[in-house]
C-alpha positions in Angstrom: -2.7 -10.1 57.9 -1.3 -12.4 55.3 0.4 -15.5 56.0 3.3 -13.7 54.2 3.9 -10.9 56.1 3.0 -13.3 59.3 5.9 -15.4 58.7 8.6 -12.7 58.4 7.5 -11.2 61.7 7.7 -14.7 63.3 11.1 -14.7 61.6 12.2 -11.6 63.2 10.4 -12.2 66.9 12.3 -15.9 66.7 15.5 -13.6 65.6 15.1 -11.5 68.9 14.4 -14.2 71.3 17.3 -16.0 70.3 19.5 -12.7 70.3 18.5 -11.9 74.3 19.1 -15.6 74.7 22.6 -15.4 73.2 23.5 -12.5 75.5 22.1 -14.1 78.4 24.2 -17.4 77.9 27.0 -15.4 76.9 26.9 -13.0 79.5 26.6 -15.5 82.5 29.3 -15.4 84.8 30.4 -17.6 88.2 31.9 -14.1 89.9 31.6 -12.9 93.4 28.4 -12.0 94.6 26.6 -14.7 92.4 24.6 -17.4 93.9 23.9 -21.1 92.5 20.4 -20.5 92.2 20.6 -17.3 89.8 23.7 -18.5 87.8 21.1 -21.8 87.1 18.3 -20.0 86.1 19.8 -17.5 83.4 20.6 -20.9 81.7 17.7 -22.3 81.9 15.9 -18.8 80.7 18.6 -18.6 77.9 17.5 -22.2 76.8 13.6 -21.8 77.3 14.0 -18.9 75.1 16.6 -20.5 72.3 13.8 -23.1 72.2 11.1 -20.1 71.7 13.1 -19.2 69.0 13.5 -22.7 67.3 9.5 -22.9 67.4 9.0 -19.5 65.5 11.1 -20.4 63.1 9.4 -23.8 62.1 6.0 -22.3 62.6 7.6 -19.5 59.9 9.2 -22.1 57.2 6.2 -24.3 57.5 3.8 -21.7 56.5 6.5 -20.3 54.0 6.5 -24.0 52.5 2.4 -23.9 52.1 
């Protein structure tokens, strides 16, 4: 595969992560029924994956730059 082609797909998987993280985050709601511990960890699971995304995309503009 060519480093081309390997850096748009690392565009568009960093594109998606940050996309389910976005609805995750945005999503999130303190409502009846939910508890501290699963209100926390869609947070943290929205932020472990923005963070995904950020590291795709550097991997994908450094080998863009080469």
């Amino acid at each position: 595969m060519s480093e081309d082609i390997q850096s748009y797909i690392f565009l568009v998987i960093g594109a998606v992560c940050l996309l389910i993280a976005s609805l995750f985050a945005g999503n999130v709601e303190w409502v009846l029924g939910t508890t501290e511990s699963s209100y926390y960890e869609t947070l943290a699971i929205a932020f472990i994956l923005i963070l995904i995304a950020g590291i795709f995309w550097v991997s994908a503009a450094r080998s863009l730059k080469k």
